[in-house]
N, C-alpha and C positions, 0 to 999 in steps of 0.2 A: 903661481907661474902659469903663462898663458898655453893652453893644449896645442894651440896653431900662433906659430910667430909671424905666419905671413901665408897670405892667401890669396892665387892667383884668381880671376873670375872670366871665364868668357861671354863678353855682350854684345849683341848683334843688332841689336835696336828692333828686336822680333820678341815674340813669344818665348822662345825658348831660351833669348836673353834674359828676359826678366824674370823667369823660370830660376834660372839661375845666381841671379840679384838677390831674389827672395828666401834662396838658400843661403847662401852666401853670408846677407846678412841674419839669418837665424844662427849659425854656427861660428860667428864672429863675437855675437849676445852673452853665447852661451860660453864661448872657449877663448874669445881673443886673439888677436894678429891683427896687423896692417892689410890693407887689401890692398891688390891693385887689378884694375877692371880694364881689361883689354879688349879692343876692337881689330879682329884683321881684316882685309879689304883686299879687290881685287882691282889692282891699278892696269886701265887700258895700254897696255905699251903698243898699238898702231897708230897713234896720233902721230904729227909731225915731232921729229926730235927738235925743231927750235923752241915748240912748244909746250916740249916735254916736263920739264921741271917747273916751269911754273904752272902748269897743268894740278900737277901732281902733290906741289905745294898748296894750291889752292884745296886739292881737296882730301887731302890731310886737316886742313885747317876748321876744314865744315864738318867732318867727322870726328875732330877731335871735340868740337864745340858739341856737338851732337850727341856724343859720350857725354860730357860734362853734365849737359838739359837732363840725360838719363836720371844721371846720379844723385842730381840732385831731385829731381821728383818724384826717387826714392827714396829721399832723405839718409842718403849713405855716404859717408867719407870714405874717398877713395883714390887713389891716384890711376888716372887717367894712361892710357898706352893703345896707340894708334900704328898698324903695322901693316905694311905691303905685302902679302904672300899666298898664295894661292889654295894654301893650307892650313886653316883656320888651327886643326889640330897641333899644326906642327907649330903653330907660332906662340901656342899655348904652353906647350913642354918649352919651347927654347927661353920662355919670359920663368918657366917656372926654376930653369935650369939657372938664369943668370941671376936671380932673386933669390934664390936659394928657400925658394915655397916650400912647403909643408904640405900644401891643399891647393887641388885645382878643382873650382868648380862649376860645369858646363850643364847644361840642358837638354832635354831628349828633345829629339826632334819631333815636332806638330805635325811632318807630314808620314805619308803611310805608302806602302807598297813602292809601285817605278817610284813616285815622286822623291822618295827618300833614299832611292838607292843614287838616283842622278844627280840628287843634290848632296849626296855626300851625308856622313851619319859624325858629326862631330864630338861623339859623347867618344864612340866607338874608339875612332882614331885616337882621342887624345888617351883612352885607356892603353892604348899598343905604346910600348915604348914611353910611356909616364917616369918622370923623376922623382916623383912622390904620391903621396894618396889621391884619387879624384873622388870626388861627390856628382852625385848627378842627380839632378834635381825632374821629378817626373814632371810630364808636359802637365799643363794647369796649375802647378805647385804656386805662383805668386797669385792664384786668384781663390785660391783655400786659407784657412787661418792654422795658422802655423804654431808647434809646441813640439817639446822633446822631454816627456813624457814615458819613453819606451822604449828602449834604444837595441834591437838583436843584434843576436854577434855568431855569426857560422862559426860550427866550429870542428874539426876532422882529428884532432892533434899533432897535426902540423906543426910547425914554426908558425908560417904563414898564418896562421888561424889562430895560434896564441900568439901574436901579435896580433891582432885584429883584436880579440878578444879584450886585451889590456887595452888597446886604444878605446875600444868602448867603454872600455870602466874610467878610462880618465873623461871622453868626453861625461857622461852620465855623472859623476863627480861633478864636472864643474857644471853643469845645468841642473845639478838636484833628480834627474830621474833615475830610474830603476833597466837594467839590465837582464835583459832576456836571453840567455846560451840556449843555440839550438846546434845542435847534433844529427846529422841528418844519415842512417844507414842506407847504404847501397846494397839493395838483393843478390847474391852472391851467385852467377849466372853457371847454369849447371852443367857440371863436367860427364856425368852421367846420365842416362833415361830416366831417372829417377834424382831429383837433389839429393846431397846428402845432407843440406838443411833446408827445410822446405819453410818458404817467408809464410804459409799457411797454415805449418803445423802451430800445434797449441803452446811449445814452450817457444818458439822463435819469439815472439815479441816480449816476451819475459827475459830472457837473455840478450837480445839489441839495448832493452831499455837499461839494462843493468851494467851494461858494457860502457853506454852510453854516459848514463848518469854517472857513471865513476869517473870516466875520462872529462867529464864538465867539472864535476865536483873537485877534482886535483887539480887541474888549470884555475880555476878561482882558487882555491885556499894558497898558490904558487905568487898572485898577484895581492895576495891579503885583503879580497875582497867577497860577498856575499853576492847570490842574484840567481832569479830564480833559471831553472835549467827543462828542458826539452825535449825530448826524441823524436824524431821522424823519422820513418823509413818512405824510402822512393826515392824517386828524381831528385838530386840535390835544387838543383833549377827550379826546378816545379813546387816540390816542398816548400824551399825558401821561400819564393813569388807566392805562392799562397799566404803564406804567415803574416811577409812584408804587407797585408791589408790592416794587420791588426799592429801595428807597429810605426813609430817616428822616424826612424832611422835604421837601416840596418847593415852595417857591417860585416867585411868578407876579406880573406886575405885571396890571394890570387898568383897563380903561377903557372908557366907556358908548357911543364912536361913535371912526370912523376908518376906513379903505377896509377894504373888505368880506375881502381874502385878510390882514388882518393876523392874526398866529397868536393876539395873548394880548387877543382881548375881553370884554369882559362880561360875555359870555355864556359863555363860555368857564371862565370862571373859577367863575361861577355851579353852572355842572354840575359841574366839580371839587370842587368843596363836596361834593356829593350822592356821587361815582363816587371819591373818591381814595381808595387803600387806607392810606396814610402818614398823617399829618397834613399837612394844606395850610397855608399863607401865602402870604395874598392882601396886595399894597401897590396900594391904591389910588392914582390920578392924585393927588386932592386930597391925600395922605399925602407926596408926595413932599418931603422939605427938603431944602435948600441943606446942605451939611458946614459 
């Protein structure tokens, strides 16, 4: 049975499209689904209204062809979808919402600082309000050579994160790699002048790693699976984004509120978009289903 029955793809006929082509098709290799490779576009509406639809037709028709040249130069089976909206992300969720996706996957953006705040962060938006899991393939990813090999999986003991976790062990499963749980502690900020556990005394990392290791160790033996497991203390953010150099994939569940020391929030997951060196997959709260 296929991991993904069906897989949205954002293409923009840029870098950060093809970015995302080359994920896309890595994790289709690996897991299976239909894809469908969407282009949204921003149609002039101050033309003349007589001129308006056949305008507009016409250049639907050069975009859609245009798509098509993509796909096939990537040598990807794909269906084709060309859409009028001003919000690339948003037209990403609404194809994933009506296709009933499993995976949407987009591209960091190539540009940096103003340039990328004015031109919109598409990774971003379509992570806000997602119907299902996104992937995000880092900027350069289609001009690297590609394998899934490695696959992390955050993990807090959440719901969200054992879900994440088990989605990592089915992709890994169907690509033949090995699964990495990492466990990331957050420094417990101090109520007093003095901690009452100090992240520098000698037993602190003795007791994170053992808290740690347990809570990994029972979430794999709960999915009937084996792989190796991790501790980090610090920045969940930071940690992860470090890891993610040594890693294929890595995997995060994600949610908008929950006590302030949980490792895998929103925010969390948010900067990962922007800082991971891997490709990310983020599984949304609302994503979670029942087996």
């Amino acid at each position: 049975m296929s991991v993904f029955e069906r897989i949205v793809v954002g293409v923009d006929g840029r870098a950060g499209g093809r970015d995302a082509l080359a994920l896309a098709s890595l994790l289709r290799r690996a897991c299976g689904g239909d894809l469908v490779a969407v282009h949204a576009y921003r149609y002039d509406r101050s033309v003349p209204l007589d001129r308006a639809d056949a305008l507009e037709a016409t250049m639907r028709a050069d975009l859609l062809a245009e798509l098509e040249a993509e796909l096939d130069s990537a040598d990807m089976l794909a269906r084709p979808v060309v859409a009028d909206s001003p919000s690339p992300a948003r037209v990403l969720q609404d194809t994933a919402q009506r296709e009933r996706a499993d995976l949407v996957v987009v591209g960091q953006p190539h540009r940096s600082g103003a340039d990328r705040i004015v031109g919109g962060d598409v990774a971003a938006g379509t992570l806000h309000a997602a119907p299902c899991a996104v992937a995000v393939a880092p900027a350069g990813f289609a001009e690297r050579t590609h394998a899934l090999a490695t696959i992390g999986a955050g993990f807090d003991d959440s719901c969200e994160s054992r879900e994440a976790l088990a989605l990592a062990r089915r992709i890994a499963h169907a690509a033949g790699a090995v699964v990495h749980a990492l466990y990331v502690d957050v420094p417990p900020l101090p109520l007093w002048p003095v901690p009452v556990l100090d992240p520098e005394s000698p037993g602190y990392d003795a007791a994170v790693r053992h808290r740690g290791e347990h809570e990994l160790h029972s979430a794999l033996a709960e999915i009937g699976r084996d792989g190796d497991v991790e501790v980090l203390v610090g920045s969940p953010a930071h940690e992860l984004a470090r890891r993610s150099r040594d890693l294929d994939l890595l995997v995060v569940g994600s949610r908008s509120h929950g006590p302030a020391r949980r490792v895998l929030l929103g925010s969390t997951s948010t900067r990962l978009v922007r800082e991971a060196a891997c490709p990310l997959l983020v599984l949304p709260r609302c994503a979670l289903r029942a087996d």
